[in-house]
PyMOL Python script that loads the backbone (N, CA, C, O; Angstrom):
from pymol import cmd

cmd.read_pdbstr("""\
ATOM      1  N   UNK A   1       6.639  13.562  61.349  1.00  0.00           N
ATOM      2  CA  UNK A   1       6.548  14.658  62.276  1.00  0.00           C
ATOM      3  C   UNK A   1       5.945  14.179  63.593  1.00  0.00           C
ATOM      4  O   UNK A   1       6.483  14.492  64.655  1.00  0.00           O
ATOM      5  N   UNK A   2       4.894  13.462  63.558  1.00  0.00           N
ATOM      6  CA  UNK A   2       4.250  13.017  64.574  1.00  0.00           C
ATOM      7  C   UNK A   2       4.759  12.056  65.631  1.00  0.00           C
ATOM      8  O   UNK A   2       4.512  12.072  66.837  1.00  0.00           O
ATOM      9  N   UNK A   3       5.542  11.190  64.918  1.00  0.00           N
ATOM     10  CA  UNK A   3       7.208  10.152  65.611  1.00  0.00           C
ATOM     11  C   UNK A   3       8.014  11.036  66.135  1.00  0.00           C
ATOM     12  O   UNK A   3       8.275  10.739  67.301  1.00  0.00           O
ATOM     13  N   UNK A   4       8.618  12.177  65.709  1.00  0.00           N
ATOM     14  CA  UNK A   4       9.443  12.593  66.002  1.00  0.00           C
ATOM     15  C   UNK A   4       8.913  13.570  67.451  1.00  0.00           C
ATOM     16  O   UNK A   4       9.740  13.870  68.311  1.00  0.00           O
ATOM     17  N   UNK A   5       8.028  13.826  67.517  1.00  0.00           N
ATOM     18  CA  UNK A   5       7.111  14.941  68.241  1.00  0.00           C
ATOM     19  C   UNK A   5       7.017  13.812  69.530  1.00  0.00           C
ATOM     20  O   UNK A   5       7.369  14.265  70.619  1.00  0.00           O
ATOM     21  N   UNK A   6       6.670  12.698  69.506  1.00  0.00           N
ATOM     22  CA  UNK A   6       5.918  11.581  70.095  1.00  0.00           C
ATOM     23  C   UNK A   6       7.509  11.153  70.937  1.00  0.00           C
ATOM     24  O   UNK A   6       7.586  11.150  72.166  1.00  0.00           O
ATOM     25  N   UNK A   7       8.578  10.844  70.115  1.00  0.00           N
ATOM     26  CA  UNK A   7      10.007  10.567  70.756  1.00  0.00           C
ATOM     27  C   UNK A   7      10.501  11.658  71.421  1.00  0.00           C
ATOM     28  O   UNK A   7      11.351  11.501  72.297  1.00  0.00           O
ATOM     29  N   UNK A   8      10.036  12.877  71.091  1.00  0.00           N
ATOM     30  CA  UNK A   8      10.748  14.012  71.801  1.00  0.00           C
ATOM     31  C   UNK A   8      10.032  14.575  73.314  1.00  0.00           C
ATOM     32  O   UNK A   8      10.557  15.245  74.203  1.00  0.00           O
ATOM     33  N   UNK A   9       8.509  13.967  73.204  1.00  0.00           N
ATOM     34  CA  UNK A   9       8.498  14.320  74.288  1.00  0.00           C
ATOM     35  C   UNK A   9       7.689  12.964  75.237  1.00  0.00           C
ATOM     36  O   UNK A   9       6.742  13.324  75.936  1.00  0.00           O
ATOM     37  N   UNK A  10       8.030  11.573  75.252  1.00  0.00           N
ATOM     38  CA  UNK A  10       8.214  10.789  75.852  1.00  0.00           C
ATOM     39  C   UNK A  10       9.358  10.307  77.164  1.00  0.00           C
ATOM     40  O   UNK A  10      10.571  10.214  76.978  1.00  0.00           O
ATOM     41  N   UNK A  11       9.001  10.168  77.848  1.00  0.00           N
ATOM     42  CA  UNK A  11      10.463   9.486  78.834  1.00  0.00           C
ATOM     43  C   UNK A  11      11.310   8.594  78.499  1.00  0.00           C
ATOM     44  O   UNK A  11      10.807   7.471  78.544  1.00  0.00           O
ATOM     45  N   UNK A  12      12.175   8.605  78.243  1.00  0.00           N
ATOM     46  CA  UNK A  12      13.203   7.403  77.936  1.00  0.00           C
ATOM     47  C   UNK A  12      14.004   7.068  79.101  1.00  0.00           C
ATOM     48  O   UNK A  12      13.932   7.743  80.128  1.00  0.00           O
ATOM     49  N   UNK A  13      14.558   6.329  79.018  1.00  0.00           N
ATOM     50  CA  UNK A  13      15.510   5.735  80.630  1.00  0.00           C
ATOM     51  C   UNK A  13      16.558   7.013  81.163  1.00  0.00           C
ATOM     52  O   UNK A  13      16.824   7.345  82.318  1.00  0.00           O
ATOM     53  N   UNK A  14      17.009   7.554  79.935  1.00  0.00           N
ATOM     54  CA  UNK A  14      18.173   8.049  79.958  1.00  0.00           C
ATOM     55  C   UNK A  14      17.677   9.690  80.078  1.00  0.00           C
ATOM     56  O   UNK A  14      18.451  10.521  80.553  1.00  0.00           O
ATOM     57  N   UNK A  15      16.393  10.045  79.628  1.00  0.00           N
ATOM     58  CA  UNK A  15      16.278  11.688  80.094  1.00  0.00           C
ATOM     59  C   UNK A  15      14.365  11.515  80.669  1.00  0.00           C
ATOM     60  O   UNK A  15      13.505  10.644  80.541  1.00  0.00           O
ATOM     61  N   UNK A  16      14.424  12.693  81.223  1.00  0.00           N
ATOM     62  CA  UNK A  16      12.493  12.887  80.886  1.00  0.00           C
ATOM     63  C   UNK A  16      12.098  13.476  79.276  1.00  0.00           C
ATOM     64  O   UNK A  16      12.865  14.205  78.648  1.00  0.00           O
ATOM     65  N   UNK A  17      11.139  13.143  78.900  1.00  0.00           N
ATOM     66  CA  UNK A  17      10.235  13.739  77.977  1.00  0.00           C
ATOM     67  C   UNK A  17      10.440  15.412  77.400  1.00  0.00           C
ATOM     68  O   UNK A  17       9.712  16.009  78.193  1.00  0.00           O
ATOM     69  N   UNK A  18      10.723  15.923  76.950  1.00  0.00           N
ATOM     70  CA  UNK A  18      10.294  17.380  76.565  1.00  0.00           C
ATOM     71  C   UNK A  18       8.824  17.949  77.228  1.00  0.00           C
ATOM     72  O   UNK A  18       7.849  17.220  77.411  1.00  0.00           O
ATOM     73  N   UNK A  19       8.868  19.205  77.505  1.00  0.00           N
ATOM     74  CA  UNK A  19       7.615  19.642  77.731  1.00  0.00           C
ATOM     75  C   UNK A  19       7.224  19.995  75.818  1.00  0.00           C
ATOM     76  O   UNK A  19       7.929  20.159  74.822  1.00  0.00           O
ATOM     77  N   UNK A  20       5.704  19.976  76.094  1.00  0.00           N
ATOM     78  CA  UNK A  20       5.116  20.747  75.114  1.00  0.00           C
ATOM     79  C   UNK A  20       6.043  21.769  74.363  1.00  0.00           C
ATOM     80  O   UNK A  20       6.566  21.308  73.349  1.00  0.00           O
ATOM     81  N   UNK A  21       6.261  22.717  74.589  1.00  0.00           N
ATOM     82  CA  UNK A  21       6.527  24.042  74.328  1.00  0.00           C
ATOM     83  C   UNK A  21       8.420  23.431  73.152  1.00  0.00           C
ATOM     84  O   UNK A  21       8.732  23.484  71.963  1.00  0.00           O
ATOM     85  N   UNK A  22       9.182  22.890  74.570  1.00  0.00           N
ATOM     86  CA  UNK A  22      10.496  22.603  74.124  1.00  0.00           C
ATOM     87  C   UNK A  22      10.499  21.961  73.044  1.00  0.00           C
ATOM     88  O   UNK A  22      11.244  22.375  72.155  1.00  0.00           O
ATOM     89  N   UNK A  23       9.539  20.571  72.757  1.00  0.00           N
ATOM     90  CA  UNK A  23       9.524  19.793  71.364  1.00  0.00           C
ATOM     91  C   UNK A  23       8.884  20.735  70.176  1.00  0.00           C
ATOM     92  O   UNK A  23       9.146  20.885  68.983  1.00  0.00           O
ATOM     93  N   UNK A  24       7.793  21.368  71.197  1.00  0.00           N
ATOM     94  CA  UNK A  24       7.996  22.243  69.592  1.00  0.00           C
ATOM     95  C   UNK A  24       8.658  23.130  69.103  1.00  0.00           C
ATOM     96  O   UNK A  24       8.727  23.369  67.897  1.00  0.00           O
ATOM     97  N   UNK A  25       9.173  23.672  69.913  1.00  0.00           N
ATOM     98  CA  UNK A  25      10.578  24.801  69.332  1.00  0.00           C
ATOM     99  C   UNK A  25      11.435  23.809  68.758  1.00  0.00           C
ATOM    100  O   UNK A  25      11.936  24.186  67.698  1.00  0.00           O
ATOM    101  N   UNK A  26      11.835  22.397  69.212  1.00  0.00           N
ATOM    102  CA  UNK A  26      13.146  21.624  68.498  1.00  0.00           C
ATOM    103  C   UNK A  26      12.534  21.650  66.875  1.00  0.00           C
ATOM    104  O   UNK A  26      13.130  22.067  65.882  1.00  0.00           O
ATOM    105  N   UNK A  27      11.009  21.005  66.954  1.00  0.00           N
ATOM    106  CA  UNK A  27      10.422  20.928  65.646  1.00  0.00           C
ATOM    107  C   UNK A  27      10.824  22.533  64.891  1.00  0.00           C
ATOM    108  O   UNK A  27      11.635  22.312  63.991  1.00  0.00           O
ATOM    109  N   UNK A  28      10.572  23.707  64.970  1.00  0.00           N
ATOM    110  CA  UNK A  28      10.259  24.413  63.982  1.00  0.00           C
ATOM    111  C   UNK A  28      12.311  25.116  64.083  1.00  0.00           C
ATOM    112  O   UNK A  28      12.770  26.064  63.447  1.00  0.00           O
ATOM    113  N   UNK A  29      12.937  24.360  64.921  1.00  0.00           N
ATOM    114  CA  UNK A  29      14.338  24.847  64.465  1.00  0.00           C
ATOM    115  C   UNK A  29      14.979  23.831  63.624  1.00  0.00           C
ATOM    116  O   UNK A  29      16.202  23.909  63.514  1.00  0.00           O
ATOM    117  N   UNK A  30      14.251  22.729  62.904  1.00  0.00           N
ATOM    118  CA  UNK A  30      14.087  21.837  62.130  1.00  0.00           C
ATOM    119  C   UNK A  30      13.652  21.690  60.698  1.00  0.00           C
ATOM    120  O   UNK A  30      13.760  20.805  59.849  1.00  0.00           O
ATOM    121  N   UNK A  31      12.897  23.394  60.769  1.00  0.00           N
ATOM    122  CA  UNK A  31      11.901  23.592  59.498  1.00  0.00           C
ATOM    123  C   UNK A  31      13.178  24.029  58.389  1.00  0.00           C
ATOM    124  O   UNK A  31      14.123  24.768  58.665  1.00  0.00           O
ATOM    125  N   UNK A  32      12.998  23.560  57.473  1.00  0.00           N
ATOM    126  CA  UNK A  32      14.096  23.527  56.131  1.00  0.00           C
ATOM    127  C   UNK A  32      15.249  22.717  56.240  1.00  0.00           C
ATOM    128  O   UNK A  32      15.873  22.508  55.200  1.00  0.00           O
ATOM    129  N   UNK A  33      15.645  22.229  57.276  1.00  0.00           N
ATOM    130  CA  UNK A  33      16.542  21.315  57.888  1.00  0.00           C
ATOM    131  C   UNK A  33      16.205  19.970  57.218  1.00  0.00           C
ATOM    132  O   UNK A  33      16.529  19.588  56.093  1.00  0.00           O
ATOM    133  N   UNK A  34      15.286  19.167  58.418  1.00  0.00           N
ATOM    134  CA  UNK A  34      15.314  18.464  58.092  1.00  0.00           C
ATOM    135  C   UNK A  34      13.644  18.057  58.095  1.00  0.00           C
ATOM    136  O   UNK A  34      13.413  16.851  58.005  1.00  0.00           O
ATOM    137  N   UNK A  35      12.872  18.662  58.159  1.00  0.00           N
ATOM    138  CA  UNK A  35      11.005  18.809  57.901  1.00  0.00           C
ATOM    139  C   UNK A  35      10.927  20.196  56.997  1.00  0.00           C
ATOM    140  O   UNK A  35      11.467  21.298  57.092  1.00  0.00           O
ATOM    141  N   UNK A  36       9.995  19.602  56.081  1.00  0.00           N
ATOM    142  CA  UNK A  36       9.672  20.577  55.147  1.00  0.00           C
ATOM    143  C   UNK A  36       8.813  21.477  55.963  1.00  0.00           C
ATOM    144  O   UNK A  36       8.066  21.053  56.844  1.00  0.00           O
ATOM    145  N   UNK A  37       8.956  22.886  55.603  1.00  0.00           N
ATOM    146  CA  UNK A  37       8.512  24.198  56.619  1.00  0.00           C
ATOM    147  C   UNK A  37       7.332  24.286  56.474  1.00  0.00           C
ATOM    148  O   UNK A  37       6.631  24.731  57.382  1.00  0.00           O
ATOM    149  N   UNK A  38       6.706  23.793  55.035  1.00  0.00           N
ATOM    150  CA  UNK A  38       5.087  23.648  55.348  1.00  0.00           C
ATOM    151  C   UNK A  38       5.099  22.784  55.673  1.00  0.00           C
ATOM    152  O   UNK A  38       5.030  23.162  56.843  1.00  0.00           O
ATOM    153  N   UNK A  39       5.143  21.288  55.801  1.00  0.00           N
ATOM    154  CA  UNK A  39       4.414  20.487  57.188  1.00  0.00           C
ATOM    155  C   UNK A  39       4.602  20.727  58.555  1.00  0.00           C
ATOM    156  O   UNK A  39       3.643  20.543  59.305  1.00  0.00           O
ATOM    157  N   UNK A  40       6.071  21.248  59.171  1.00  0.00           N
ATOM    158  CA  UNK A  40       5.976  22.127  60.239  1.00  0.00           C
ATOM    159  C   UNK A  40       4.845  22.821  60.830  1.00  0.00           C
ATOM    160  O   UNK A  40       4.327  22.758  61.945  1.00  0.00           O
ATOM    161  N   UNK A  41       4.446  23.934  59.124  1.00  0.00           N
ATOM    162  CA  UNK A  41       3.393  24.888  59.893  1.00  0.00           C
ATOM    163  C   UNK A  41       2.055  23.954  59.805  1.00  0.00           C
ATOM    164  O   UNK A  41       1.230  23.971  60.719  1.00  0.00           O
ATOM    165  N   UNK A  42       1.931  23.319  58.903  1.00  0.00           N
ATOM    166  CA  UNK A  42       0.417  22.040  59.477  1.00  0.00           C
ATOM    167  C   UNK A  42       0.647  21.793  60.757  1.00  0.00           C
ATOM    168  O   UNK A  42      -0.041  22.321  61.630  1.00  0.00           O
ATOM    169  N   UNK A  43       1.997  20.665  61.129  1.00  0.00           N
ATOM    170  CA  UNK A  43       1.606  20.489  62.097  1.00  0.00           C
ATOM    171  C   UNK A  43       1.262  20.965  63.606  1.00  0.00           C
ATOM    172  O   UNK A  43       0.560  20.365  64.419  1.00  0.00           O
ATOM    173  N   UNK A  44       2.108  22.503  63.810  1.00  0.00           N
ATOM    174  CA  UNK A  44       1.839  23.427  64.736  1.00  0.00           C
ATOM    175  C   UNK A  44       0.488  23.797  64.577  1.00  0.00           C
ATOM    176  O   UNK A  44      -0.207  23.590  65.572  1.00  0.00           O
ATOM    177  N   UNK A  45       0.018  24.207  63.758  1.00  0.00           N
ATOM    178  CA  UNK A  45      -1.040  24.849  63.796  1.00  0.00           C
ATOM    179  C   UNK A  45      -2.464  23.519  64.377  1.00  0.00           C
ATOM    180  O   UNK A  45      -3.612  23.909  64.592  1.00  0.00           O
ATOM    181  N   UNK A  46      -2.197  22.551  64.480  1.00  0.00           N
ATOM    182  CA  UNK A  46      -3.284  21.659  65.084  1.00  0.00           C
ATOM    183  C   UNK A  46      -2.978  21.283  66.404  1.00  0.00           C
ATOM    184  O   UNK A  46      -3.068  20.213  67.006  1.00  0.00           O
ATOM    185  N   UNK A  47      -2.645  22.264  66.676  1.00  0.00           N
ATOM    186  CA  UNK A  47      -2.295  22.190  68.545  1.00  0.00           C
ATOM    187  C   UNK A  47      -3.496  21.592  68.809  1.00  0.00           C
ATOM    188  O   UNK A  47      -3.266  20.401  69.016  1.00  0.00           O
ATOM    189  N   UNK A  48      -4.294  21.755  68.875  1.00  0.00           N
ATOM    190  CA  UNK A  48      -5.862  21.326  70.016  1.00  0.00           C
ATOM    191  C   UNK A  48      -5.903  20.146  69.579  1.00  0.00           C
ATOM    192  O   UNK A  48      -5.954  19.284  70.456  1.00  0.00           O
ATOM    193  N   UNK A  49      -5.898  19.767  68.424  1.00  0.00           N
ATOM    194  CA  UNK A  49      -6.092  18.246  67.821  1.00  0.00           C
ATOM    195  C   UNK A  49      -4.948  17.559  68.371  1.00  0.00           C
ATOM    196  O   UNK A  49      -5.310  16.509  68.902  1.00  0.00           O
ATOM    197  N   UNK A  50      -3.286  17.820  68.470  1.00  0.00           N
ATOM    198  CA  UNK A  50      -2.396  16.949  69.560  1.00  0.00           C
ATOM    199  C   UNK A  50      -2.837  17.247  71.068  1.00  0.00           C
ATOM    200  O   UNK A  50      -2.595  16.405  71.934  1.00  0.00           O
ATOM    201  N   UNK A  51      -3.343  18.181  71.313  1.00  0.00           N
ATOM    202  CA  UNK A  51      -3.308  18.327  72.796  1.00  0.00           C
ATOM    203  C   UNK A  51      -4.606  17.609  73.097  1.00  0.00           C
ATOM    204  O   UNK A  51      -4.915  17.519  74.285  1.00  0.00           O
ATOM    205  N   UNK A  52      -5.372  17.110  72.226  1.00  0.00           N
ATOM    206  CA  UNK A  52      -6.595  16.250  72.650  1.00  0.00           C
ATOM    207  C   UNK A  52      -6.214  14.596  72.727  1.00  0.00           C
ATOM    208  O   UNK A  52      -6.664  13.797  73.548  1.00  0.00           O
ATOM    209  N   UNK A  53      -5.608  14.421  72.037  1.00  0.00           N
ATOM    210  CA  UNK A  53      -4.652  12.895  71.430  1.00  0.00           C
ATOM    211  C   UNK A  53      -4.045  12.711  73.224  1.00  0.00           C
ATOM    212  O   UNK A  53      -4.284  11.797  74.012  1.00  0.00           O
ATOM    213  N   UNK A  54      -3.164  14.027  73.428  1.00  0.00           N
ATOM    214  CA  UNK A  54      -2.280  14.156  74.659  1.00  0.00           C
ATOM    215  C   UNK A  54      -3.076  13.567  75.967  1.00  0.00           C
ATOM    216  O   UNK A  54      -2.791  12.831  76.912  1.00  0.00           O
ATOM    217  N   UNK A  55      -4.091  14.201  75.565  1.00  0.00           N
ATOM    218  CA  UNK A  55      -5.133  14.550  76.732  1.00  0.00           C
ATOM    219  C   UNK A  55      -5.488  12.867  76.855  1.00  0.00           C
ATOM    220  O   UNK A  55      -5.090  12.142  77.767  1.00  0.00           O
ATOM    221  N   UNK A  56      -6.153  12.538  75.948  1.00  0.00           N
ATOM    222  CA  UNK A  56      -6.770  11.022  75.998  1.00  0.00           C
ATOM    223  C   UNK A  56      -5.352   9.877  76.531  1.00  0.00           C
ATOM    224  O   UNK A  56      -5.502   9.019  77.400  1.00  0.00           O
ATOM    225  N   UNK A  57      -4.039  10.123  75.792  1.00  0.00           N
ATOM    226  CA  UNK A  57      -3.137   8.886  76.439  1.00  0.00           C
ATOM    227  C   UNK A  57      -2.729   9.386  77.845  1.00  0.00           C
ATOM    228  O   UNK A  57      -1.686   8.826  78.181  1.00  0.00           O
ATOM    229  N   UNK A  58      -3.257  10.377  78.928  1.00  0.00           N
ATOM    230  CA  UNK A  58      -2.753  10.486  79.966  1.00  0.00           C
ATOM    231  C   UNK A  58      -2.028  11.528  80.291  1.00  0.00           C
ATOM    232  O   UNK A  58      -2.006  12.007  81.425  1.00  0.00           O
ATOM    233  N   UNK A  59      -1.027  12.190  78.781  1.00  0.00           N
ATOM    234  CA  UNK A  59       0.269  12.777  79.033  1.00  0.00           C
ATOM    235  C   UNK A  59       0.170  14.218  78.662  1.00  0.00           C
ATOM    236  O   UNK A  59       1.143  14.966  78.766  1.00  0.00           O
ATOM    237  N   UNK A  60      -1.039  14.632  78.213  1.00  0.00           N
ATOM    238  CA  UNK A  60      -1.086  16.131  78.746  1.00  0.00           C
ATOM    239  C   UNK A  60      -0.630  16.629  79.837  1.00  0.00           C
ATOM    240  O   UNK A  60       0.156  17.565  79.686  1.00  0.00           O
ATOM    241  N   UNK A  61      -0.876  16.297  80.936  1.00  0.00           N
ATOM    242  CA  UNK A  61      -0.826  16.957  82.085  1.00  0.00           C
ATOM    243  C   UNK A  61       0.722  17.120  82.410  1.00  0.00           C
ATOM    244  O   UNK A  61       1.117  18.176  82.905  1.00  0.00           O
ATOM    245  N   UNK A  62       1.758  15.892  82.082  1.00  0.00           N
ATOM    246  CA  UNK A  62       2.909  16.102  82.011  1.00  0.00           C
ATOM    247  C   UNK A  62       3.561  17.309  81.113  1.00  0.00           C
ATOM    248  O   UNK A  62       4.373  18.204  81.348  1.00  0.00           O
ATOM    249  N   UNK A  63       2.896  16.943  80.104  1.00  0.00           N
ATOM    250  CA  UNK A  63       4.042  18.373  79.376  1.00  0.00           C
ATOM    251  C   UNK A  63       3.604  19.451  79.264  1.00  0.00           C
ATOM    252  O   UNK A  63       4.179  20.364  78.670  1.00  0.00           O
ATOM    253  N   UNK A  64       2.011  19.568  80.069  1.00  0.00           N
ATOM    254  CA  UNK A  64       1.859  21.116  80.561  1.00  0.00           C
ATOM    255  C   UNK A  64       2.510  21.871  81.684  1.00  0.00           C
ATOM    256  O   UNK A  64       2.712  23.079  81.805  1.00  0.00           O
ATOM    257  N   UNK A  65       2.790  20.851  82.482  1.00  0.00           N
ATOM    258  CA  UNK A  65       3.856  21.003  83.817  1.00  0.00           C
ATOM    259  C   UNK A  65       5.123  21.203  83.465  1.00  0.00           C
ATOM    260  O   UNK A  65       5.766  22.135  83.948  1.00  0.00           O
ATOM    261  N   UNK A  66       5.601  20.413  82.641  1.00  0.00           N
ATOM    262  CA  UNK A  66       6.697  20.536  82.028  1.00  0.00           C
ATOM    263  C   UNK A  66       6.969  22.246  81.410  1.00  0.00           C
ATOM    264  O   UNK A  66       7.801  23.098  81.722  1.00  0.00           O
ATOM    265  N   UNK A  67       6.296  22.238  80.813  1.00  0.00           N
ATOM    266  CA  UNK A  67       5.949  23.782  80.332  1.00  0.00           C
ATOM    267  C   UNK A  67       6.447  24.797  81.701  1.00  0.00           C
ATOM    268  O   UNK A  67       7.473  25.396  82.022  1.00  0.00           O
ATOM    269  N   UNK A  68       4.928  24.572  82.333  1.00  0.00           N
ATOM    270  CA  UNK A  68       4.539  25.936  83.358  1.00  0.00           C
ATOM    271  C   UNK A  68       5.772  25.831  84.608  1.00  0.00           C
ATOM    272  O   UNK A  68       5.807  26.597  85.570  1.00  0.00           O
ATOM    273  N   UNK A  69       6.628  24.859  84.394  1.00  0.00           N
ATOM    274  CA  UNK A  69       7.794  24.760  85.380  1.00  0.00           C
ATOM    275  C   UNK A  69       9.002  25.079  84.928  1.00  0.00           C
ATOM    276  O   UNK A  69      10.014  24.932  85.613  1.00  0.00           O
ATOM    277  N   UNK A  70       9.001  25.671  83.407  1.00  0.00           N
ATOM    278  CA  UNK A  70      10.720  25.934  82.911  1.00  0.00           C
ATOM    279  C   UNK A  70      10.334  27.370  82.966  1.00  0.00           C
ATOM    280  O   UNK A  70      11.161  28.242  82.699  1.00  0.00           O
TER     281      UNK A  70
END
""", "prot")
cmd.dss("prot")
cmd.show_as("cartoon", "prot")
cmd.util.cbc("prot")
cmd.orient("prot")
């Protein structure tokens, strides 16, 4: 979950990053798919604990913008 969260909202050559908000909607339209729906809801529910992780590598500020600009 945390790879997939981490690839979705990184820059790659070919797009920008996801904001916050967008990777996690991809995540929970994923739940029974292809992530089991309880680790989904673990991992949503520790927002403050990724958004602190976010915060420390730099890239909070990007996918809060990302956010407050769609």
């Amino acid at each position: 979950m945390a790879d997939v969260f981490d690839a979705l909202t990184s820059d790659r050559p070919y797009r920008e990053g996801l904001s916050f908000e967008a990777a996690t909607a991809a995540i929970r339209i994923e739940a029974g798919l292809q992530f089991d729906p309880d680790v989904v809801t673990a991992f949503l529910t520790r927002r403050p604990a990724i958004e602190g992780i976010l915060r420390r590598r730099g890239r909070l500020g990007a996918a809060i913008a990302q956010t407050e600009a769609a």
